[in-house]
PDB file of N, CA, C and O in Angstrom:
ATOM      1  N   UNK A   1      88.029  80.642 113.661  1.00  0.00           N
ATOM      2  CA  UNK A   1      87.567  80.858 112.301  1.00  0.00           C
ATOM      3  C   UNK A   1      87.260  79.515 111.654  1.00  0.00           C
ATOM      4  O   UNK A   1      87.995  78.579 111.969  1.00  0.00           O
ATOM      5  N   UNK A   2      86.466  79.339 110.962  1.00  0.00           N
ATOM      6  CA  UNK A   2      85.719  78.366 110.317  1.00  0.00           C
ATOM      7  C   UNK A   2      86.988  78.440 108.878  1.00  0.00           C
ATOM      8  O   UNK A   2      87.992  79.124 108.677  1.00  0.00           O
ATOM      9  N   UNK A   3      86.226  77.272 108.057  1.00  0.00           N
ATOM     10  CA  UNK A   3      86.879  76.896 107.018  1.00  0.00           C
ATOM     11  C   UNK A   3      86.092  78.092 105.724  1.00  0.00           C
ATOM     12  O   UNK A   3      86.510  78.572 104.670  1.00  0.00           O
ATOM     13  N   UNK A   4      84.911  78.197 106.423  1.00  0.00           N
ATOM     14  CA  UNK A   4      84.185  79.235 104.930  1.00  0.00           C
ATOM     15  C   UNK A   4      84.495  80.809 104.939  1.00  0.00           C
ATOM     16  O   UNK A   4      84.267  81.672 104.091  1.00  0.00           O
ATOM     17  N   UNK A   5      85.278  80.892 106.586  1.00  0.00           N
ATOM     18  CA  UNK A   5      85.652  82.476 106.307  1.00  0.00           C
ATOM     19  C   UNK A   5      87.317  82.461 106.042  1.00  0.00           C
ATOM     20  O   UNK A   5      88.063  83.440 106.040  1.00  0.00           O
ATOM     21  N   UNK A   6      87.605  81.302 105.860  1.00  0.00           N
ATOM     22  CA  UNK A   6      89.159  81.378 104.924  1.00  0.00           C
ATOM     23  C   UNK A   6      88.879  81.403 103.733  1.00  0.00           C
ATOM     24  O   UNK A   6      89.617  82.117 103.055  1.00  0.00           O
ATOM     25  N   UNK A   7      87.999  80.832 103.165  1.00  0.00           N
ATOM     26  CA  UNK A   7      87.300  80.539 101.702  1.00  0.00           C
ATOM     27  C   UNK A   7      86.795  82.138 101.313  1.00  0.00           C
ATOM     28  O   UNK A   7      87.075  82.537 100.182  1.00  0.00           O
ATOM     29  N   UNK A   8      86.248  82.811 101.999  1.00  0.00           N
ATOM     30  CA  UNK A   8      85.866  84.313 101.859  1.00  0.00           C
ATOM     31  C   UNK A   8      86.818  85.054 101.760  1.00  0.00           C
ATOM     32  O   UNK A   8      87.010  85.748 100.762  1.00  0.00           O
ATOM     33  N   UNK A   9      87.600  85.031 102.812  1.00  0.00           N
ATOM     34  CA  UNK A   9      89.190  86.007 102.860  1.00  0.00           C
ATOM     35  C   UNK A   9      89.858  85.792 101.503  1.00  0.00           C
ATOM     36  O   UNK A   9      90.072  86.714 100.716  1.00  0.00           O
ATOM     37  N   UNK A  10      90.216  84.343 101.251  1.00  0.00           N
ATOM     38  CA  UNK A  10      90.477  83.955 100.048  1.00  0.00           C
ATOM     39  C   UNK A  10      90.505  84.801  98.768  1.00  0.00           C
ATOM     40  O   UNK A  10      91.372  85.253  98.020  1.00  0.00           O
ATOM     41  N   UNK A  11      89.147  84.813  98.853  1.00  0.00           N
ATOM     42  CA  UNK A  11      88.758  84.920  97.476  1.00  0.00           C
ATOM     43  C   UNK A  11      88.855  86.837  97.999  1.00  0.00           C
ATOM     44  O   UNK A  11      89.402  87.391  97.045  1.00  0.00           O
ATOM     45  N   UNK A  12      88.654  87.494  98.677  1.00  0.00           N
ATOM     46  CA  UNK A  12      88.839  88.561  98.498  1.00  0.00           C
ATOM     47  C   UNK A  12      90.035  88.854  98.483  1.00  0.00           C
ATOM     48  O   UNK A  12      90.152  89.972  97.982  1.00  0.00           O
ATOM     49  N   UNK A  13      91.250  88.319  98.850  1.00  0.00           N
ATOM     50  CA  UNK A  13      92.300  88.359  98.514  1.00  0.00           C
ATOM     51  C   UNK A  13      92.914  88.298  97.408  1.00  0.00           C
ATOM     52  O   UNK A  13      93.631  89.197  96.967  1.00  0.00           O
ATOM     53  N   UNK A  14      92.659  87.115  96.807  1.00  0.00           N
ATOM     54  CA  UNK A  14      93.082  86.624  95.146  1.00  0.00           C
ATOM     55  C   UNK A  14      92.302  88.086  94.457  1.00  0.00           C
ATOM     56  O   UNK A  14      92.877  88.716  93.569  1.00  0.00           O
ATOM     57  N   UNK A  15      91.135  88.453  94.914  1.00  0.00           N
ATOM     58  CA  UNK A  15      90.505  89.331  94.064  1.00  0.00           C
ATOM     59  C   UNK A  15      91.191  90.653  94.284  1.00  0.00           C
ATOM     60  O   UNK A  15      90.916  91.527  93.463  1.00  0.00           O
ATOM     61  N   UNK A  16      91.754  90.854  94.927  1.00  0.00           N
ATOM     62  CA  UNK A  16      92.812  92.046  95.432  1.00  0.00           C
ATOM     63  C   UNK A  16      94.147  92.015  94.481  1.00  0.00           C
ATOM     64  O   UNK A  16      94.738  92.832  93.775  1.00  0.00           O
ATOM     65  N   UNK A  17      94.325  90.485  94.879  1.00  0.00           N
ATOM     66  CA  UNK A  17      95.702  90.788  94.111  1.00  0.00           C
ATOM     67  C   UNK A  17      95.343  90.697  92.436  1.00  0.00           C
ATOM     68  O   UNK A  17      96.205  91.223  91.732  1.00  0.00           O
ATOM     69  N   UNK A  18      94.689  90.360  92.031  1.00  0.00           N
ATOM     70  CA  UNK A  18      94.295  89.989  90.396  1.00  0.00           C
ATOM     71  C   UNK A  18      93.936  91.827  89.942  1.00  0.00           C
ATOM     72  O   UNK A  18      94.447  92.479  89.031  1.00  0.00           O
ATOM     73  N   UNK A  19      93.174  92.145  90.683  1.00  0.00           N
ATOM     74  CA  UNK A  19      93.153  93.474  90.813  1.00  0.00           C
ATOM     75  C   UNK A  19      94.605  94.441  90.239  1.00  0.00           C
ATOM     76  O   UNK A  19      94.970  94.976  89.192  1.00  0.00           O
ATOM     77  N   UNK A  20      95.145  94.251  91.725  1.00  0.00           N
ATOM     78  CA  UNK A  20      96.948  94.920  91.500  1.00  0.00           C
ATOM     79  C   UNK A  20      97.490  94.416  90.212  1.00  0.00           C
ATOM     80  O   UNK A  20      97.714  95.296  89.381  1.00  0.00           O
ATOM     81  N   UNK A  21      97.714  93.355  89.911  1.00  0.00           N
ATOM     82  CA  UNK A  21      97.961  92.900  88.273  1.00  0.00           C
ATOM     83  C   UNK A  21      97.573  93.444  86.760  1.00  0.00           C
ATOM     84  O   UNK A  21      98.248  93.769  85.783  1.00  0.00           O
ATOM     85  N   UNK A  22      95.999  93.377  87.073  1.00  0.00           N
ATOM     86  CA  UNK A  22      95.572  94.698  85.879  1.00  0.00           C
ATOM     87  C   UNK A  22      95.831  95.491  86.021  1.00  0.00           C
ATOM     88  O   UNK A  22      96.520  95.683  85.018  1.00  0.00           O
ATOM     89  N   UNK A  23      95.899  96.876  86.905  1.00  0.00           N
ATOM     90  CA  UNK A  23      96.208  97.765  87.595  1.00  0.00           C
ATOM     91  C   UNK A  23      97.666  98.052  86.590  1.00  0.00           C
ATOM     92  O   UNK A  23      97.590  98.642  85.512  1.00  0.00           O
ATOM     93  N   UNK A  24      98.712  97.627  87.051  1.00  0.00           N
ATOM     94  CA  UNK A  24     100.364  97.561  86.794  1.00  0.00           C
ATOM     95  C   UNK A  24     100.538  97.115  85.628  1.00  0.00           C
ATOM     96  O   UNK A  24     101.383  97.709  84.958  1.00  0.00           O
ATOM     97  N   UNK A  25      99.710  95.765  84.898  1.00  0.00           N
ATOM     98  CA  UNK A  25      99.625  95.738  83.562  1.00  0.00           C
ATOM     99  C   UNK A  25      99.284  96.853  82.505  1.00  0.00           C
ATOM    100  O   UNK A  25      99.417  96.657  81.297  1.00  0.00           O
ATOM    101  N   UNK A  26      98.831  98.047  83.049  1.00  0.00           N
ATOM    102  CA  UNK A  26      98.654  98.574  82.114  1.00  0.00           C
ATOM    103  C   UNK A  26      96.528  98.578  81.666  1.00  0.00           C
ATOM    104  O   UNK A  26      96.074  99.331  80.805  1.00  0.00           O
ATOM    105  N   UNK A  27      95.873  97.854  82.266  1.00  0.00           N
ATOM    106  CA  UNK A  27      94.179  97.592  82.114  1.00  0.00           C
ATOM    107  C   UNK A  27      93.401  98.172  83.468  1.00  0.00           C
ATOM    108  O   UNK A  27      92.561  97.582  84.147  1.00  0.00           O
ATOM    109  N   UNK A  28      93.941  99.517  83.650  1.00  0.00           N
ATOM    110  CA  UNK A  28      93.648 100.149  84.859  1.00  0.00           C
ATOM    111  C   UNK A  28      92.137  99.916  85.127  1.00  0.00           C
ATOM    112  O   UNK A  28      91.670  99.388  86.136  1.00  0.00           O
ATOM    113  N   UNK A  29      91.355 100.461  83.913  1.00  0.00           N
ATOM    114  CA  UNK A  29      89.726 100.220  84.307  1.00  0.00           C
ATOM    115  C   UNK A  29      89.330  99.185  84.571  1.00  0.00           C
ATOM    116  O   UNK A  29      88.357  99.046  85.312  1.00  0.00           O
ATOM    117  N   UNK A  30      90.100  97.994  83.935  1.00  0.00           N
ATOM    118  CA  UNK A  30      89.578  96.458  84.736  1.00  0.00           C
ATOM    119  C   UNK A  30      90.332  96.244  85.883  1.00  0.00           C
ATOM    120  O   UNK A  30      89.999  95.246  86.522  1.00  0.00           O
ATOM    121  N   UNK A  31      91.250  96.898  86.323  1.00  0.00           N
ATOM    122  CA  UNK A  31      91.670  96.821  87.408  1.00  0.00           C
ATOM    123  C   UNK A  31      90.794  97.305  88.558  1.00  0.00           C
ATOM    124  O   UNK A  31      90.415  96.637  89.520  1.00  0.00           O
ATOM    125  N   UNK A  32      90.465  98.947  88.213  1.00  0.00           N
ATOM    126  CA  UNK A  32      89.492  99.274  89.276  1.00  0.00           C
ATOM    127  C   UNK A  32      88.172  98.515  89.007  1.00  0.00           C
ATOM    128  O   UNK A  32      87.458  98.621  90.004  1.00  0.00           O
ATOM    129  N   UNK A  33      87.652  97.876  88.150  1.00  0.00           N
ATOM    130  CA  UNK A  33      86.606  97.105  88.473  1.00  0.00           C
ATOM    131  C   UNK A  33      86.606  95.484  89.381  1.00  0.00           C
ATOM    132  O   UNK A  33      85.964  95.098  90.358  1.00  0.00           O
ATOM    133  N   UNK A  34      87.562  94.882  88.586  1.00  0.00           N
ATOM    134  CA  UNK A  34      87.813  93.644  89.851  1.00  0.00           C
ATOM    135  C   UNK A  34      87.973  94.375  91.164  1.00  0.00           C
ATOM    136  O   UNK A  34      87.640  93.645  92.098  1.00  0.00           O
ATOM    137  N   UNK A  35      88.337  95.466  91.511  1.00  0.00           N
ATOM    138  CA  UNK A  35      88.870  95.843  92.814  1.00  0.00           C
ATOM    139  C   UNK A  35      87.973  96.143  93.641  1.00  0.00           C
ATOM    140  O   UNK A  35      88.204  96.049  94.847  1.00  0.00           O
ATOM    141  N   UNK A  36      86.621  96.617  93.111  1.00  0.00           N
ATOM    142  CA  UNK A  36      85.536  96.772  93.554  1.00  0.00           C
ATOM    143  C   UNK A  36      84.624  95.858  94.202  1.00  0.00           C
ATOM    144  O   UNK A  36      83.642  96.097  94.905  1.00  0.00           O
ATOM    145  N   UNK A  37      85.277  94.473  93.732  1.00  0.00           N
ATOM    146  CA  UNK A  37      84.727  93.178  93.894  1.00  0.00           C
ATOM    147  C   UNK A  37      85.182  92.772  95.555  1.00  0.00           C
ATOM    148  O   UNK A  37      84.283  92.519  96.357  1.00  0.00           O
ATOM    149  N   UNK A  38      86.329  92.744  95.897  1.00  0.00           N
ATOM    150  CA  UNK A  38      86.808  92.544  97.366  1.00  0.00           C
ATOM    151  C   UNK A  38      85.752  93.152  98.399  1.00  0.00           C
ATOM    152  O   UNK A  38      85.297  92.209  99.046  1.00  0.00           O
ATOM    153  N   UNK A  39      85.094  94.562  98.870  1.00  0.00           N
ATOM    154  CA  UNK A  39      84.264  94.502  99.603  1.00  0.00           C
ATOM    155  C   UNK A  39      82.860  93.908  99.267  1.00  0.00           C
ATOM    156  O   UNK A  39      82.033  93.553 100.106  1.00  0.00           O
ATOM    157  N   UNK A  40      82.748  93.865  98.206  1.00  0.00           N
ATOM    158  CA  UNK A  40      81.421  92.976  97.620  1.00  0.00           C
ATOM    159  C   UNK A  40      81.404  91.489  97.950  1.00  0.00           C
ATOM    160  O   UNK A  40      80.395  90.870  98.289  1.00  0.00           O
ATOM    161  N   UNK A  41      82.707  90.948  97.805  1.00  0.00           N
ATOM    162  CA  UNK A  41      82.952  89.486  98.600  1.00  0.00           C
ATOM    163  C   UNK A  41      82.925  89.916  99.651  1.00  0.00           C
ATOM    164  O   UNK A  41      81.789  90.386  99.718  1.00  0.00           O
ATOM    165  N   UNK A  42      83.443  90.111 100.649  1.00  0.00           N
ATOM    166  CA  UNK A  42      83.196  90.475 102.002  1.00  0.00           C
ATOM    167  C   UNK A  42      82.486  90.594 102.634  1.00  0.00           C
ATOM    168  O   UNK A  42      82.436  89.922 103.664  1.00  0.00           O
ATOM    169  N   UNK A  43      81.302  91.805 102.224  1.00  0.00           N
ATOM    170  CA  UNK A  43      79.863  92.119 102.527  1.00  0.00           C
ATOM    171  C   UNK A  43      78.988  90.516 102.270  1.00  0.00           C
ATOM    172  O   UNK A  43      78.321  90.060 103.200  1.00  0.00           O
ATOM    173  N   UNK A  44      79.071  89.887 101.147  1.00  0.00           N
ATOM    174  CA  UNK A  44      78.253  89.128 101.326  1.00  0.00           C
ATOM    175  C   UNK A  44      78.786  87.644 101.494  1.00  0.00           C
ATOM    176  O   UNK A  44      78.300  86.672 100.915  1.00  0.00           O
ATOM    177  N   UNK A  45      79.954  87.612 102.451  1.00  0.00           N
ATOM    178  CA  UNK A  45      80.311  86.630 103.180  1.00  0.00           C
ATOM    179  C   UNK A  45      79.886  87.166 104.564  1.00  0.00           C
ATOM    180  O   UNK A  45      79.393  86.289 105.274  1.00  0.00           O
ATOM    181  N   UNK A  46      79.951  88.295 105.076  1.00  0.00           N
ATOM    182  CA  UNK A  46      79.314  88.513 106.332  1.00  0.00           C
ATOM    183  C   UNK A  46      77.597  88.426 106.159  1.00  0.00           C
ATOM    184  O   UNK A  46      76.754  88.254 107.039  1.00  0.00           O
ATOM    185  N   UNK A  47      77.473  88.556 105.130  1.00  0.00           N
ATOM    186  CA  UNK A  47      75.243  88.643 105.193  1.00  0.00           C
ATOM    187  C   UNK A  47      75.199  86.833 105.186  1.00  0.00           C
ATOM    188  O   UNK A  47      74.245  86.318 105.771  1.00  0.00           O
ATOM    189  N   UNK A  48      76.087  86.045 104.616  1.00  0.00           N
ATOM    190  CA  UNK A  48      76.014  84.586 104.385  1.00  0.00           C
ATOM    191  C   UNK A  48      76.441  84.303 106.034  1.00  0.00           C
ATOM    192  O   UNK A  48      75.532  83.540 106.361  1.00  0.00           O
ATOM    193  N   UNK A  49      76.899  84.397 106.686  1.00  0.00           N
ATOM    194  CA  UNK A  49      77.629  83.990 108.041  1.00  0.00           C
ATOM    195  C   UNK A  49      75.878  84.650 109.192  1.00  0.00           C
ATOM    196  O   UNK A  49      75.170  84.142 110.061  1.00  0.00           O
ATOM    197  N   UNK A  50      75.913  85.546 108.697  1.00  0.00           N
ATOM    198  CA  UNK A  50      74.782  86.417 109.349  1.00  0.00           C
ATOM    199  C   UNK A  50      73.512  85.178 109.659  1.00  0.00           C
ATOM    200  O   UNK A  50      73.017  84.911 110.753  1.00  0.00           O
ATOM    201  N   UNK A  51      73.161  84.488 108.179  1.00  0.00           N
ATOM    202  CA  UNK A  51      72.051  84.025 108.104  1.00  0.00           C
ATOM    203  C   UNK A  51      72.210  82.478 108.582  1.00  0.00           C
ATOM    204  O   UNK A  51      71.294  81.789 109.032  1.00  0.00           O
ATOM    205  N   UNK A  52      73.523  82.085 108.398  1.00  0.00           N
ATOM    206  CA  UNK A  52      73.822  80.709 109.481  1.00  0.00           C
ATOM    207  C   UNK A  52      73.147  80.897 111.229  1.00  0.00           C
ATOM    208  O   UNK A  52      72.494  79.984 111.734  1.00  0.00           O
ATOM    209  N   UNK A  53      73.368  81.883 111.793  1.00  0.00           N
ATOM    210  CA  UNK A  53      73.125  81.717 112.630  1.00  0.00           C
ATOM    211  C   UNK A  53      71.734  81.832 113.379  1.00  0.00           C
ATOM    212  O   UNK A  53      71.649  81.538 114.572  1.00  0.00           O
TER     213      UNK A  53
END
């Protein structure tokens, strides 16, 4: 694994957990909206990796 698909995981991670935080805080709808964001990072860390090669 490269350094930019830790940087991807990353950030879909943090965006997971920031997610769970609104979520449990009590800001459920911004919760399910950041949460929506993790395969959206994902998807276009794989279309970015795609076009490196």
């Amino acid at each position: 694994m490269k350094n930019s698909d830790y940087l991807i995981l990353g950030a879909a991670f943090l965006s997971f957990l920031f997610s769970i935080y609104l979520w449990f805080s009590g800001q459920n709808d911004e919760g399910l909206y950041v949460g929506i964001w993790v395969p959206s990072i994902l998807a276009a860390g794989g279309y970015l990796k795609q076009i490196k090669k």
